[in-house]
N, C-alpha and C positions, 0 to 999 in steps of 0.2 A: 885426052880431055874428057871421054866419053865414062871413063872409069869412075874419073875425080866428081863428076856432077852426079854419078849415081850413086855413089855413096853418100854423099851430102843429103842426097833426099833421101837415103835409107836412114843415115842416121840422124836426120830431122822428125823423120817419123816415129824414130823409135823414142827420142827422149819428146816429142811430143806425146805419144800414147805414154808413154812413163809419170811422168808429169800430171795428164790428164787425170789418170787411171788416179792416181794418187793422192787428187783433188778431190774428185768423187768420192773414193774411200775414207777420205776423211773428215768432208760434209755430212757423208751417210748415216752416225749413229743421230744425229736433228730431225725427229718427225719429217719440218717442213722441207727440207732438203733431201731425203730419199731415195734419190733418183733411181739406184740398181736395185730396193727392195729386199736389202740383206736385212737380217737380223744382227746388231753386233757381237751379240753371244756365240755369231754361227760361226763354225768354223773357217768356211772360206772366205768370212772378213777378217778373223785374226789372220789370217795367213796375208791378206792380201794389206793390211793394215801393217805389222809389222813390216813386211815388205818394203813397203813403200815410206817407213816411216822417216828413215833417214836422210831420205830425198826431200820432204817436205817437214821438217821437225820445228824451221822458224815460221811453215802455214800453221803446223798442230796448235805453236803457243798463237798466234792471233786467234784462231779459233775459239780458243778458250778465253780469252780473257775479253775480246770485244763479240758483239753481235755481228752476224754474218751482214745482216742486212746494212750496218753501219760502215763496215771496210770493205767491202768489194769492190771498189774501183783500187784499194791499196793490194787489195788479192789477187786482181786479177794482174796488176801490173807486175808485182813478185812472182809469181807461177810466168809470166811470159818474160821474164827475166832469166827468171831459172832457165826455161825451157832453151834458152839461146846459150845460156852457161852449158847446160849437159851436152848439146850440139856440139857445140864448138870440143869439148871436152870426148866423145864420141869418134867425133871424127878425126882428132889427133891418133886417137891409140886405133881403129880402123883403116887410115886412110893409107894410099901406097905409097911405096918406099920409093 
């Protein structure tokens, strides 16, 4: 039992920082949303942008097409949505035999 619950919190934390990560980098090229200070011409935001794009591609389109300030409560409820979908999905293909 001691196995099964520790990987649950591994891979809760991983698609949690995946998810997060991938919120952030996508807010980031918005002045007012900045939070990591990249440039989006810089390299380690393309990188981390593509990255993470495919994980968050139906955030990318509300992004663009409403204001951040208007759907955040539909944003945050989709990113914690997802986040339990990658978990669960995580810990299928990690979890033991």
């Amino acid at each position: 039992m001691q196995g099964k619950t520790k990987i649950k919190l591994i891979t809760f934390i991983i698609s949690f920082l995946w998810i997060g990560l991938g919120t952030l980098i996508h807010i980031s090229p918005y002045p007012d949303y900045n939070l990591l200070g990249f440039d989006y011409n810089s390299l380690i935001f393309n990188i981390l942008y593509w990255t993470t794009f495919p994980f968050n591609i139906i955030f990318s389109f509300l992004i663009f097409t409403e204001r951040l300030s208007e759907i955040y409560v539909a944003v945050t409820l989709l990113q914690l949505i997802k986040i339990l979908i990658y978990w669960l999905i995580f810990y299928k293909i990690f979890k033991p035999k």
